[in-house]
N, C-alpha and C positions, 0 to 999 in steps of 0.2 A: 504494500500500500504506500504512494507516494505521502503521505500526508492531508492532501487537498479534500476539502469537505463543503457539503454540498447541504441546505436544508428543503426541502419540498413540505410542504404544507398542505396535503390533501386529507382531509378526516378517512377518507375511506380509500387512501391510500391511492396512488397514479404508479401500477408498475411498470407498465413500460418505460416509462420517463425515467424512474429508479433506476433500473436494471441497465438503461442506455448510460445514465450516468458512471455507475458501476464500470461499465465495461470501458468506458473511460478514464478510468483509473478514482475516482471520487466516491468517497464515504457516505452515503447518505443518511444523514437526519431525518428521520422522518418525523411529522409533526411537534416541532419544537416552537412554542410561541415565546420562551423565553433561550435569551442565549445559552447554551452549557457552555461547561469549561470547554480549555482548547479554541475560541474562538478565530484565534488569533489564523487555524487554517481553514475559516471559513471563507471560501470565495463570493459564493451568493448566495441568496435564498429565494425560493421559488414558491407563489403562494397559490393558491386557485383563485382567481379574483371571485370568481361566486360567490367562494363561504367570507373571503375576506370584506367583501359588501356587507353581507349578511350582520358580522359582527365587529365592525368599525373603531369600536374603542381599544377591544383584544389588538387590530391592526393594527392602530397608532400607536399604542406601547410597544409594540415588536419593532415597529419601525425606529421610535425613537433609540432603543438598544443596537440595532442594526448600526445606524446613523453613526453613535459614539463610537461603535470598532470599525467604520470605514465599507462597509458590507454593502452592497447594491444588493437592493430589495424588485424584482422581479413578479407582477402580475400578470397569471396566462389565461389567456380570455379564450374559450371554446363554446361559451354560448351567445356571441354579438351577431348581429346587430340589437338583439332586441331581449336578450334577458331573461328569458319567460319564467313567471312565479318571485321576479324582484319588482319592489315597489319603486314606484321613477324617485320618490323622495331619499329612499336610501340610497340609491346612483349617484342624485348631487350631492346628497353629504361627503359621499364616500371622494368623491371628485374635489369636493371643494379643501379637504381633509389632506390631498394631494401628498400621498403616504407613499408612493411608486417611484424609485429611479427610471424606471424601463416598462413599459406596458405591450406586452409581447400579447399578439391576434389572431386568430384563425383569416381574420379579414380585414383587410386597409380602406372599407368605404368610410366615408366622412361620418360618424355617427358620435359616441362616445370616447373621450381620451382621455385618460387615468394618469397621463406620466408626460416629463419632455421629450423622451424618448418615447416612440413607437415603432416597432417593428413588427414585419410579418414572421409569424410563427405556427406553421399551419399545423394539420393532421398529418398523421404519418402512419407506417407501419411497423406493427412491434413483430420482428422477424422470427423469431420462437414460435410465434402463432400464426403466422402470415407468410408461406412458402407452397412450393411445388408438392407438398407433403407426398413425396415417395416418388411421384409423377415428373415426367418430362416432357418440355418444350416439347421435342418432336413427336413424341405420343398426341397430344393434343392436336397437330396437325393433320391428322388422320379425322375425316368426316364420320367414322363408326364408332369413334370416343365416344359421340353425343349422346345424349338421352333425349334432351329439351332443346326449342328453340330459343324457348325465352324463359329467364326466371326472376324471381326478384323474391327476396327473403327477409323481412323487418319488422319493424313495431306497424300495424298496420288497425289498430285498438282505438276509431279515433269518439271512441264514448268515454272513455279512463284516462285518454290523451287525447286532451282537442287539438293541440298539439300537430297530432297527427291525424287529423280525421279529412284535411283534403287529400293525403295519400289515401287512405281509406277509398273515398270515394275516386279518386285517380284508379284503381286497380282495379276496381270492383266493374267502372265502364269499362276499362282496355280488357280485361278478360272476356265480355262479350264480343267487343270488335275482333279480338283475338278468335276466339270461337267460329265466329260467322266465316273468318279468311281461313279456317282449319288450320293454325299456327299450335305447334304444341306447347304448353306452357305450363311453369311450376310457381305460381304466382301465390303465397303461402303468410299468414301471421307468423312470425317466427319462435314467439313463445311455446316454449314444449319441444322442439325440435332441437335432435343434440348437435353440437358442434360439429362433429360426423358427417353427419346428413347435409348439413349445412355446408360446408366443404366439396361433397361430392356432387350438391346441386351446382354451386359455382362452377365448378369445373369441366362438370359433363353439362356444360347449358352453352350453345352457342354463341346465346348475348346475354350480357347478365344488364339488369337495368336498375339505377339509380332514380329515386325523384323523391323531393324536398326530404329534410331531417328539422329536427327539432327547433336548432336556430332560426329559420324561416319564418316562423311563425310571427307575427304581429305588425308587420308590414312588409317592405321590401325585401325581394329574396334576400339573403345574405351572399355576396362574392364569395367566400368562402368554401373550401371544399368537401362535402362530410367524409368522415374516415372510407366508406367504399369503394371510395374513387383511386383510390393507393392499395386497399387492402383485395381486392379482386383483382385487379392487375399482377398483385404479390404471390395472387395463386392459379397467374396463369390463365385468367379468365378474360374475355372479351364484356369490357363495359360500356355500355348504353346509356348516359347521362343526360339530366336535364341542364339546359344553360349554366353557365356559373364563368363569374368575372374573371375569378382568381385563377383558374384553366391553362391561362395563357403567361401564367408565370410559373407554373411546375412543370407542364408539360406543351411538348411541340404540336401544335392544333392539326398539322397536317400529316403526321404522322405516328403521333400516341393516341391520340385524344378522336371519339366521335361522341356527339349531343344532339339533343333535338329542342324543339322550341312547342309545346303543348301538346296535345292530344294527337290533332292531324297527321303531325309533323312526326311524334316518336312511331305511328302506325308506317309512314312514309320511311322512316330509317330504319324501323324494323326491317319490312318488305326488303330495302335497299342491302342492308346489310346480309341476311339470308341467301340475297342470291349472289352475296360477294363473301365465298368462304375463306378464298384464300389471303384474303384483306385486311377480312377482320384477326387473322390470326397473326399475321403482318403487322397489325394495330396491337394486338393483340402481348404480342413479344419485345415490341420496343417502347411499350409501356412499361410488362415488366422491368424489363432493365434500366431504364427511367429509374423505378421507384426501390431498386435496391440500388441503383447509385447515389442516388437524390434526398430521398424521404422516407426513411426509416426514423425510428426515434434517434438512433446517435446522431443522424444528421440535426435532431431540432436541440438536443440537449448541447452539440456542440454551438449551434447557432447561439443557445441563451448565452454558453461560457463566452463567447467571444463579443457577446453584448453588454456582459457584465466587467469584462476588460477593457473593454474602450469608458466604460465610465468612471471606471476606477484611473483610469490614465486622463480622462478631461478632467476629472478632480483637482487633478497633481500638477494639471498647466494652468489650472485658472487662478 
């Protein structure tokens, strides 16, 4: 162990984030609102901005200890633009409280900003869990791999999560229009279903399909990318997405990436894609490799270290 220590502040714990730290040589802390001993190798600390919204006073005291050992305090934001189940009055406290050296985002539109610093810090893929699991590239090139034409696997509950209740009703039409065209599809709530299964639908589904997640909810889509747009590519699967801003800063649009733009349109790129096998698998492969070059968690966890070094170093010139 080089010494270098790291604090992360999730109540229910962020392993991936941990574990990428780890593997970068850093000790991590896990939920520490007050400093421990040894501070002195602590390089950053990393907080969930959610729960730190939530409880604002606990934040500013951590902050102000931070502060006195020189410590850049890091909040990572995975639910913006819009917060869902935070009240807008705790936002501006929390805002005005101005508790953040660095406000690290899944998304860079103009919305909320916590810190002077703001950087993109997207989704990624935690590699343990997100791989070829036994499978290869050139297997998948084979048209007899498949099972399904189309699948899509998630929270799809939108009575428990309004949340999500326009994917609800999003899947529920596409699987009639999908029916009528004779399109085979595994279009499924994903509660109950084991990781397994889940894996093996990805994989043997010629397009797998994305549309909205959690953050979307309460106005404008969010740029941002949800975690399936990295983590299906990761297992070798061909992804079907709906728009999103951020696209064209992880991945090459003309050659990782294909989307559609509502109802019509994902029916028309379905169609389009099915009858272009060899394409999508084209799309398909140099997205993987995109996203284990690119976007895995060490890549975002080195991203924070290297945000928390530039601040530690304009410290020292100003």
């Amino acid at each position: 162990m080089s010494g270098k220590k790291v604090i992360i502040n999730y109540r229910k714990g962020f392993e991936p984030l941990e574990e990428a730290f780890a593997n970068l040589g850093y000790e991590v802390i896990k939920n520490a609102w007050h400093l421990p001993a040894g501070a002195d190798d602590i390089e950053l600390a990393v907080v969930n901005l959610y729960e730190a919204i939530r409880q604002p006073w606990r934040a500013l005291s951590f902050k102000r200890q931070l502060s006195r050992a020189g410590i850049p305090l890091i909040g990572l934001d995975r639910d913006a633009p819009w917060h869902m189940g935070i009240r807008k009055r705790r936002i501006l406290l929390f805002r005005c409280l101005n508790l953040l050296d660095i406000y690290a985002s899944h998304t860079m539109q103009p919305t909320w900003n916590f810190a002077p610093t703001k950087i993109y810090s997207p989704n990624a893929v935690w590699v343990r869990n997100f791989n070829l699991h036994g499978h290869t590239l050139d297997e998948m090139r084979d048209p007899g791999f498949y099972e399904y034409d189309v699948s899509f696997l998630g929270n799809m509950d939108g009575v428990r999560y309004k949340e999500h209740a326009e994917r609800q009703h999003f899947f529920a039409a596409l699987r009639e229009r999908l029916d009528a065209l004779g399109i085979r599809h595994y279009i499924k709530h994903s509660s109950g279903i084991s990781e397994e299964e889940q894996i093996r639908v990805i994989q043997r589904s010629r397009i797998n399909l994305s549309f909205r997640s959690s953050c979307d909810h309460g106005g404008e889509m969010s740029w941002g990318l949800p975690e399936r747009c990295y983590g299906v590519p990761a297992r070798g699967g061909f992804l079907l997405t709906d728009r999103r801003r951020h696209a064209a800063d992880d991945f090459d649009l003309t050659r990782e990436w294909a989307d559609y733009e509502g109802m019509d349109d994902c029916i028309r790129q379905i169609q389009r894609w099915l009858a272009n096998f060899a394409q999508t698998r084209a799309i398909a492969e140099a997205a993987h490799e995109k996203v284990m070059a690119c976007h895995t968690y060490e890549h975002r966890a080195q991203n924070l270290i290297n945000a928390a070094h530039a601040c530690r170093a304009a410290r020292q010139t100003s």
